[in-house]
N, C-alpha and C positions, 0 to 999 in steps of 0.2 A: 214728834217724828222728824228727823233727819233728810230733805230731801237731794238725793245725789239726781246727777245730769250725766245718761251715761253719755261716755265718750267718744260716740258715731253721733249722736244729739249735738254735741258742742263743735264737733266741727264741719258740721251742719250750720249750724248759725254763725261758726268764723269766716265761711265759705260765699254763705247765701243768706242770711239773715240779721240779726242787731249790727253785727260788728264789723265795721267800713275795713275796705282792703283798698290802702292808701299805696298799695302800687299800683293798682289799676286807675286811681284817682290822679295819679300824678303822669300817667302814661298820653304824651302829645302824638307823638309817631308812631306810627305802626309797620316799620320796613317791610311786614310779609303784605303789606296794601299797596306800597312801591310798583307799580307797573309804567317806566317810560316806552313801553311800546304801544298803549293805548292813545286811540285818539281825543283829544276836545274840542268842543266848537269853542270859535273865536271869538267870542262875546266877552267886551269889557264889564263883566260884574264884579269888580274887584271884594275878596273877602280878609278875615284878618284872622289867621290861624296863631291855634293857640302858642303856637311858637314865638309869635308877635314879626310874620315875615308875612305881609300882603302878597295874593296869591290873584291872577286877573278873575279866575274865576272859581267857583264850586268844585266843579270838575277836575281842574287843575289841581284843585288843594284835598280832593281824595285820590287820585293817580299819584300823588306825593308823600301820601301812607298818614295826612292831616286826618286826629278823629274827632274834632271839636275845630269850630271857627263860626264868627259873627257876621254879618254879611258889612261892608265897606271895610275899605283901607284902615292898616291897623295907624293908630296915632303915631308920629314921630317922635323920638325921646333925644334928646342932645345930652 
């Protein structure tokens, strides 16, 4: 016996399941996150977004539409 995958099933699992959806994987910025009229506190916790652009802190670097970052300064590259 033959088994077929109907076709709301498969993209079902292209969507939400086995099969990685490598734009969202590859997505650093989020512009609709972008808010420069919000406040942050002033605290030196510098992080290093995935852009590779040190940000002073957390806050900063999601008010800046950052959706990934490691906490310290990103390394320098010459």
């Amino acid at each position: 016996m033959k088994h077929i995958i109907h076709p709301l099933l498969l993209l079902f699992l292209i969507n939400f399941g086995c099969v990685k959806n490598t734009e969202v994987e590859e997505t650093c910025i989020d512009e609709r996150l972008i808010d420069e009229t919000m406040a942050c506190y002033m605290i030196y916790a510098p992080v290093c977004g995935c852009n590779n652009v040190t940000y002073s802190n957390d806050c900063i670097a999601n008010i800046s539409g950052v959706l990934n970052y490691t906490e310290g300064a990103c390394e320098e590259t010459n």
